[in-house]
N, CA, C and O of each residue as an XYZ file, in Angstrom:
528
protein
N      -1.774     -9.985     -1.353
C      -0.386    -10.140     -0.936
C      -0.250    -11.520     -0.287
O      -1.094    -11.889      0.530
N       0.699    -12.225     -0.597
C       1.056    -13.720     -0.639
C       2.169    -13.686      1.246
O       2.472    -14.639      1.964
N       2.350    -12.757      1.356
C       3.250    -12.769      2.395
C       3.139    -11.411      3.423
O       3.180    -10.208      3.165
N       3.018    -11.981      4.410
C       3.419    -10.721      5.189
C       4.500     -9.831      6.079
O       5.357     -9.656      5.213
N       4.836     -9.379      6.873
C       6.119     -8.887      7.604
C       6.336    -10.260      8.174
O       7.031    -11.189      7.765
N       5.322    -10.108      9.545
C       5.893    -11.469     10.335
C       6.542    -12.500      9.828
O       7.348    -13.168     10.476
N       6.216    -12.716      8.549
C       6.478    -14.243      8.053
C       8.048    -13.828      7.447
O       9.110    -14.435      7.588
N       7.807    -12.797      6.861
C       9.028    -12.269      6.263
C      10.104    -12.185      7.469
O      11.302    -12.384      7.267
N       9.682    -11.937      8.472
C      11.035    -11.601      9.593
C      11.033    -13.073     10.589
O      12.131    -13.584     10.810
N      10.030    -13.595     11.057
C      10.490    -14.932     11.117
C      10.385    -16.642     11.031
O      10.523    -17.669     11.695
N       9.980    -16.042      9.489
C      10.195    -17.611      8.863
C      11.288    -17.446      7.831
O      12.339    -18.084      7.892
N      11.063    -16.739      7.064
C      11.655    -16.394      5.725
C      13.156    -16.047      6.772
O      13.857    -17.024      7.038
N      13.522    -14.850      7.246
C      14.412    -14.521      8.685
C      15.234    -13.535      7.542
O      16.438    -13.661      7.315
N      14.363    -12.546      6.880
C      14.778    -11.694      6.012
C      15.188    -10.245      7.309
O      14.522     -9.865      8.272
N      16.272     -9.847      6.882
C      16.909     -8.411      7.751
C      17.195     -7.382      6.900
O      17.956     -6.528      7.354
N      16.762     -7.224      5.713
C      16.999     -5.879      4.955
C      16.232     -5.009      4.888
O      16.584     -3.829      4.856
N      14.794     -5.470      4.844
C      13.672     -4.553      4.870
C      13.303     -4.845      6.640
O      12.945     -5.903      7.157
N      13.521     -3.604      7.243
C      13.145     -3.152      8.613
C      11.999     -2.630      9.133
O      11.606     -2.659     10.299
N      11.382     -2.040      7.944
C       9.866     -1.473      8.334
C       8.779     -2.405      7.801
O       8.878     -3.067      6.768
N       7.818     -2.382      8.556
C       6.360     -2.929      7.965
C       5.691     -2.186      6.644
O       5.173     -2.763      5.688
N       5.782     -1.297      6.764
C       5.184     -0.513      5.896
C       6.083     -0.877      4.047
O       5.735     -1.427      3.003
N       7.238     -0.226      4.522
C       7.891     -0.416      3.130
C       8.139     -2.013      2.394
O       8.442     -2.218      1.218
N       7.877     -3.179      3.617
C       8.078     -4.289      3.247
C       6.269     -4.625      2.470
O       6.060     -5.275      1.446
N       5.463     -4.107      3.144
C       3.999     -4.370      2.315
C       3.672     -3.748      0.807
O       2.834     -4.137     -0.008
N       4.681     -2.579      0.709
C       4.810     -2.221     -0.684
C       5.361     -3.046     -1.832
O       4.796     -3.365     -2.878
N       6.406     -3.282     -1.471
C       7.153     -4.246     -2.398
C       6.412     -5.542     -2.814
O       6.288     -6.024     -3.940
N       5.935     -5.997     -1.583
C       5.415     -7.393     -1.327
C       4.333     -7.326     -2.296
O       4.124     -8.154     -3.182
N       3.505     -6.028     -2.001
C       2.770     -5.975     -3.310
C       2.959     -6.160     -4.880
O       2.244     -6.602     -5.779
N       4.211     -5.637     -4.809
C       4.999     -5.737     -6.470
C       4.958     -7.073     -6.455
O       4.188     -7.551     -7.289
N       5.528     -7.822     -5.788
C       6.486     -8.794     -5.739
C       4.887     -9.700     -5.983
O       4.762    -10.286     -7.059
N       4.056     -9.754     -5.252
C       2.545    -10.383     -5.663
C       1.941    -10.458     -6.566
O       1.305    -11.486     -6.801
N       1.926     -9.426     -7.366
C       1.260     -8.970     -8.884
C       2.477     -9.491     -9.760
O       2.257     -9.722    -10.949
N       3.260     -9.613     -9.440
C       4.825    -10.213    -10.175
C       4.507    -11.817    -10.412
O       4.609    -12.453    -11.461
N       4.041    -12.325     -8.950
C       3.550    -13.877     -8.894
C       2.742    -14.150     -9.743
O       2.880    -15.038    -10.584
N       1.523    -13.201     -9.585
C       0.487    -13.376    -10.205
C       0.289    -13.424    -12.000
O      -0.590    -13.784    -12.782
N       1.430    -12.935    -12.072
C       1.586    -12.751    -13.854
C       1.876    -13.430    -14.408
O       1.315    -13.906    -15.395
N       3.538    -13.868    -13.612
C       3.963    -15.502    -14.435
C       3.384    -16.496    -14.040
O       3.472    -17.547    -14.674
N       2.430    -16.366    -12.544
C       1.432    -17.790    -12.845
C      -0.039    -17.724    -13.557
O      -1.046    -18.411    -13.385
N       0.255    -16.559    -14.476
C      -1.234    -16.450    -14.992
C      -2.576    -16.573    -14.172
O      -3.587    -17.103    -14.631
N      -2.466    -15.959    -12.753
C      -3.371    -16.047    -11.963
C      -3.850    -17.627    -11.501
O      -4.865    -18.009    -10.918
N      -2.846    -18.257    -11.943
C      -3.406    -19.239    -11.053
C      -3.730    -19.422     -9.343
O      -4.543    -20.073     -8.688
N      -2.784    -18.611     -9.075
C      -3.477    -18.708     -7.256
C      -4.275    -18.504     -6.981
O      -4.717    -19.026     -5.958
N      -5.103    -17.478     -7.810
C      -6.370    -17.337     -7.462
C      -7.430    -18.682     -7.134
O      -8.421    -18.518     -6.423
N      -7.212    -19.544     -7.527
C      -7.672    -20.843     -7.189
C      -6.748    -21.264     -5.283
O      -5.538    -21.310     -5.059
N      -7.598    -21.430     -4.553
C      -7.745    -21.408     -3.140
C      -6.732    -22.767     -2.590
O      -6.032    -22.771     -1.578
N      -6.900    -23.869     -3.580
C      -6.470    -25.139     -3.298
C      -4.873    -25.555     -4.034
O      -3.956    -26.332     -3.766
N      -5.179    -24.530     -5.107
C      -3.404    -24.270     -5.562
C      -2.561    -23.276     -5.036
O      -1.371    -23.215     -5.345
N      -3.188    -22.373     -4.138
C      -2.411    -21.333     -3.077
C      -2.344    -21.815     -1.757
O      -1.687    -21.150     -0.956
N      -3.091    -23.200     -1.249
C      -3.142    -23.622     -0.218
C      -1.975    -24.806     -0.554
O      -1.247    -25.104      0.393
N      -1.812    -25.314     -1.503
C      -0.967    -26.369     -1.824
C       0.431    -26.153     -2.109
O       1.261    -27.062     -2.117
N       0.747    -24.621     -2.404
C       1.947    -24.178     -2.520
C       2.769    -23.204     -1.660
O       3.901    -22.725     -1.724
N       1.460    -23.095     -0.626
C       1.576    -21.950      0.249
C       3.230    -21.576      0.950
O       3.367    -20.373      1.175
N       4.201    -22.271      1.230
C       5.266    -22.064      1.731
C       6.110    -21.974      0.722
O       7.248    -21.828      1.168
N       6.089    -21.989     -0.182
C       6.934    -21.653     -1.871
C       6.552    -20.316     -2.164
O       7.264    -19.317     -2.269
N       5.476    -20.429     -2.266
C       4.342    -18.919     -2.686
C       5.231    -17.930     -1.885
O       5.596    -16.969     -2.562
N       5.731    -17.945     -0.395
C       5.486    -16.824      0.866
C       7.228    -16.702      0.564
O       7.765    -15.597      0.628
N       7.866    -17.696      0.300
C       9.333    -17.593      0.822
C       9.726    -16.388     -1.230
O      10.429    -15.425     -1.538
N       8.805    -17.258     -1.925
C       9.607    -16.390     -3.441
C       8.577    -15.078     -3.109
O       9.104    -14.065     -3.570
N       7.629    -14.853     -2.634
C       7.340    -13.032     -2.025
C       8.580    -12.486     -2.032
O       9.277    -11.651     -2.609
N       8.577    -13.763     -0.648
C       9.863    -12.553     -0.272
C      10.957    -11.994     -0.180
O      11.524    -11.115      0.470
N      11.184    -12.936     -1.239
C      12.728    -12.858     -1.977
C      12.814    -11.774     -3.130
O      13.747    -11.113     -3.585
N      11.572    -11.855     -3.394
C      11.125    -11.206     -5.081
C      10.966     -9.579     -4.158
O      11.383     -8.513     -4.611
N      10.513     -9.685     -3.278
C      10.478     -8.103     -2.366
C      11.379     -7.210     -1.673
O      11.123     -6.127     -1.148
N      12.703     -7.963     -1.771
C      14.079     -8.008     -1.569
C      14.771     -7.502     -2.555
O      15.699     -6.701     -2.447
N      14.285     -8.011     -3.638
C      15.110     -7.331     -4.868
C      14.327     -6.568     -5.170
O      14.973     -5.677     -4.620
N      13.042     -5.772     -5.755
C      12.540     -4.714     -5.418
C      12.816     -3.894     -4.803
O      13.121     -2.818     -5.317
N      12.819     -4.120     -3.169
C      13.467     -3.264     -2.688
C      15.190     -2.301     -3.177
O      15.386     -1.115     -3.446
N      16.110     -3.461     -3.107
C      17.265     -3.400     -3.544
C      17.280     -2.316     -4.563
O      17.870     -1.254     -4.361
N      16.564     -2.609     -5.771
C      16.563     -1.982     -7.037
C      15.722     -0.414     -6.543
O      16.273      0.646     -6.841
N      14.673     -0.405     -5.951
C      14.452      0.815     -5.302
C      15.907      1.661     -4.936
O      16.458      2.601     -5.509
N      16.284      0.825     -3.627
C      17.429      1.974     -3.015
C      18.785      2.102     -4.329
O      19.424      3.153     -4.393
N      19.024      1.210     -5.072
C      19.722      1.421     -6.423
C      19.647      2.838     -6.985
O      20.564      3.649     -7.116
N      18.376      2.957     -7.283
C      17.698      3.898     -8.247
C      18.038      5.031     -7.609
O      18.704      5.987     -8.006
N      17.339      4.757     -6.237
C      16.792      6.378     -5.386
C      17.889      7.353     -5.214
O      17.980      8.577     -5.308
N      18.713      6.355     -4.921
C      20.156      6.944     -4.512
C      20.555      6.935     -2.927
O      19.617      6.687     -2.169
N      21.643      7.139     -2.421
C      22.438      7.268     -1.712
C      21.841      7.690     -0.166
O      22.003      7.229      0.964
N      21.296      8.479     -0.571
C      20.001      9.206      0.871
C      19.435      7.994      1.541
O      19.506      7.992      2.770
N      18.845      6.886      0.910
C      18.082      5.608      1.413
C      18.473      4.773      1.370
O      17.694      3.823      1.298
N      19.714      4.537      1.378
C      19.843      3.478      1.930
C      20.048      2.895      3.023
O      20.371      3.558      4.009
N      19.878      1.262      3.094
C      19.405      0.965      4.440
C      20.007      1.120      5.565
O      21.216      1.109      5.332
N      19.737      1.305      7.027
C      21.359      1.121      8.336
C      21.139     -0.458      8.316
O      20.215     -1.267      8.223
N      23.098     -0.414      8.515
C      23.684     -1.577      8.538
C      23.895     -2.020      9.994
O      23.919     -3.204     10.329
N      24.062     -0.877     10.923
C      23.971     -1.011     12.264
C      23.631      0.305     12.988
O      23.685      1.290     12.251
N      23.287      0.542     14.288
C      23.591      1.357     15.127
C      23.058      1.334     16.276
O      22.239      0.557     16.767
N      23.616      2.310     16.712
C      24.031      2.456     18.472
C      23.301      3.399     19.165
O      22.655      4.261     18.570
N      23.351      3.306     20.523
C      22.561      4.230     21.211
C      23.282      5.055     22.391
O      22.747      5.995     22.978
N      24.576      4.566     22.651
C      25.359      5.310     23.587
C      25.992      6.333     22.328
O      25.822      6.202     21.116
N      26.510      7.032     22.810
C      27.045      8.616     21.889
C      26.516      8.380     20.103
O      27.192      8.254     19.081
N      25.001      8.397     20.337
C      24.278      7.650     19.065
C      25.332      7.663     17.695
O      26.280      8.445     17.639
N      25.084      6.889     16.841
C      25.449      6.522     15.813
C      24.933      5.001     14.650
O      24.585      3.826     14.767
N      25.144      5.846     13.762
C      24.109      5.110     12.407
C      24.905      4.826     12.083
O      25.971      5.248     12.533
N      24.792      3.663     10.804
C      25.952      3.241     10.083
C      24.217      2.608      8.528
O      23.255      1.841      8.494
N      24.768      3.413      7.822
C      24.209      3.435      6.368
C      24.763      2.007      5.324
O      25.892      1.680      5.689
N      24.316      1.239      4.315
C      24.860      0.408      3.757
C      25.368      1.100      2.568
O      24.674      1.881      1.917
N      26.520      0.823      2.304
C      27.299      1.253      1.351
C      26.740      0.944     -0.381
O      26.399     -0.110     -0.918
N      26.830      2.365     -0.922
C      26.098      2.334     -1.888
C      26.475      1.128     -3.196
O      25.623      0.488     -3.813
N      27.920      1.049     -3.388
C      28.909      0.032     -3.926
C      28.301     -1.332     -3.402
O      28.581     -2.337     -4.055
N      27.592     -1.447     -2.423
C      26.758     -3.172     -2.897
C      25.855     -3.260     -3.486
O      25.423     -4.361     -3.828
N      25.195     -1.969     -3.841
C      24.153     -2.448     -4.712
C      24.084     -2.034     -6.669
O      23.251     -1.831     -7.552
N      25.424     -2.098     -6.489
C      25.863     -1.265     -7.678
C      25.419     -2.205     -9.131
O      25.225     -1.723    -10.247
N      25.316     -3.841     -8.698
C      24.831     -4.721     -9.747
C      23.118     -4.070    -10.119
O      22.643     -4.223    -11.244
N      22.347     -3.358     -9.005
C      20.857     -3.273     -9.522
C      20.983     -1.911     -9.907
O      19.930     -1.361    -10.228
N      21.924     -1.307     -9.946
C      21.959      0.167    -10.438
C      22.474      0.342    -12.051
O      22.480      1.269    -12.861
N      22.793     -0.717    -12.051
C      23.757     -1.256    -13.560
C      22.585     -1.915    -14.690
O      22.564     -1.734    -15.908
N      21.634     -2.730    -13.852
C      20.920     -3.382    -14.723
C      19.716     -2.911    -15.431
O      18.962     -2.030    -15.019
N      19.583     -3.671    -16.694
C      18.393     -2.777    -16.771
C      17.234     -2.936    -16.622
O      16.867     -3.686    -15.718
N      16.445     -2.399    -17.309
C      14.847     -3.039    -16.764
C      14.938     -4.396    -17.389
O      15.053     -5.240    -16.500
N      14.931     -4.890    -18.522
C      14.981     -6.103    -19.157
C      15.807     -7.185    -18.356
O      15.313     -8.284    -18.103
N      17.206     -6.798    -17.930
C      17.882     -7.817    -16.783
C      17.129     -7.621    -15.401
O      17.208     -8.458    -14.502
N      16.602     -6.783    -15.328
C      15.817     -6.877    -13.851
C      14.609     -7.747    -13.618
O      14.156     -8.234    -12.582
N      14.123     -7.818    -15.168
C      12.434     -8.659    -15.473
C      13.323    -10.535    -15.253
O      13.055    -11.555    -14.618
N      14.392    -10.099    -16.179
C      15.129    -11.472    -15.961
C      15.906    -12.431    -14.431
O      16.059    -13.610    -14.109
N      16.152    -11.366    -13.978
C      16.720    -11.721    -12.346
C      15.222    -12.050    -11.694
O      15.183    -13.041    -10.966
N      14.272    -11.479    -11.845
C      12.928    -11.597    -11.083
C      12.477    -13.111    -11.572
O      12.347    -14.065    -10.806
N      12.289    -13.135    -12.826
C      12.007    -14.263    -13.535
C      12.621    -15.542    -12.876
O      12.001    -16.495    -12.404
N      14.149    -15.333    -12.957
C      14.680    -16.408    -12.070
C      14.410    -16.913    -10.721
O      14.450    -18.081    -10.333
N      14.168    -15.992    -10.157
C      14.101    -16.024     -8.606
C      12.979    -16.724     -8.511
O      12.929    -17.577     -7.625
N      12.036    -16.565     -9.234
C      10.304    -17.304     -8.949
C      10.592    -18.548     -9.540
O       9.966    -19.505     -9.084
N      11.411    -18.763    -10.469
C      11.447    -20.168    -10.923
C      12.167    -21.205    -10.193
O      11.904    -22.395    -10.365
N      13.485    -20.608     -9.007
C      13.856    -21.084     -8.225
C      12.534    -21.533     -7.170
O      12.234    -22.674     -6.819
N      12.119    -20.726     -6.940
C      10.950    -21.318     -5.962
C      10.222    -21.366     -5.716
O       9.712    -21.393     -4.596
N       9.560    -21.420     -7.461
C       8.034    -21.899     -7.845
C       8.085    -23.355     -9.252
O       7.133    -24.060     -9.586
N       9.179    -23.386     -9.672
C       9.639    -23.862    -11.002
C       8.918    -25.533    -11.209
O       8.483    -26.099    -12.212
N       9.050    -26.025     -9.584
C       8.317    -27.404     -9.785
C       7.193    -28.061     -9.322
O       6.834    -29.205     -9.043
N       6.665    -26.665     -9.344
C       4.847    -26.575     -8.515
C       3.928    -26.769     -9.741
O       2.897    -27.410     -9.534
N       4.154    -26.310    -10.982
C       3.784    -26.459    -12.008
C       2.741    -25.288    -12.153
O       1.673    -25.607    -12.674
N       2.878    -24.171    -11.824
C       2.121    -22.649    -11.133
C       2.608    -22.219    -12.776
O       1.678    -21.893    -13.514
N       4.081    -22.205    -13.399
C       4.593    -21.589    -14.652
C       4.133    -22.271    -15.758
O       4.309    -21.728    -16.849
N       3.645    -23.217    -15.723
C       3.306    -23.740    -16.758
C       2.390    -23.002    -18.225
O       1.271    -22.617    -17.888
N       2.676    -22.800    -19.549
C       1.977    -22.253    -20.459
C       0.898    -22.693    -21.142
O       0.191    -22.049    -21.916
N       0.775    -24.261    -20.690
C      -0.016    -25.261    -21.594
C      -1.217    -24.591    -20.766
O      -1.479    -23.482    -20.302
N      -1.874    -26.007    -20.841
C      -3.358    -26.119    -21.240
C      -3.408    -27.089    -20.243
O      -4.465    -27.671    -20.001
């Protein structure tokens, strides 16, 4: 895993994923996701050290929409709080109608939105490259 919570909450200064736990899941997707379209190149120490703040920020963007597409799917029960309170307690749930674009898409536009997102901010590291 290319990224972790901390970094995710304050460098990256991501607020959708709230737990540690569920953010290390994704992050995992979102890693093996890296790892595919760069044909394992990170595995090399000096090209993960050289890209390292590109690498951590498209984690965790790519773990964001994962997520997203999770609570899409799952339905209505999980999705995330948008706020709440502690005097006469009260939750406030995110409305299912924002995530209605990842509930719509399909797997093929979802491979494609992912695709994009890493090329935004991996595209001129030269990590995608097919050659030789």
């Amino acid at each position: 895993m290319y990224a972790d919570f901390p970094y995710y909450q304050d460098f990256f200064r991501g607020t959708l994923i709230k737990e540690e736990a569920v953010f290390r899941t994704f992050a995992e997707r979102a890693s093996e996701f890296i790892d595919t379209v760069t044909f394992d190149r990170l595995q090399d120490e000096n090209l993960l050290d050289m890209h390292k703040v590109k690498i951590q920020k498209c984690v965790c963007a790519l773990t964001e929409q994962f997520f997203r597409r999770n609570i899409a799917i799952s339905g209505q029960e999980n999705m995330p709080e948008t706020s709440e309170s502690i005097g006469a307690y009260s939750v406030s749930h995110a409305n299912p109608l924002d995530y209605i674009q990842e509930i719509s898409m399909s797997d093929a536009d979802f491979q494609k939105s992912l695709k994009s997102t890493v090329l935004r901010y991996l595209g001129n590291t030269g990590l995608l490259y097919r050659g030789v």
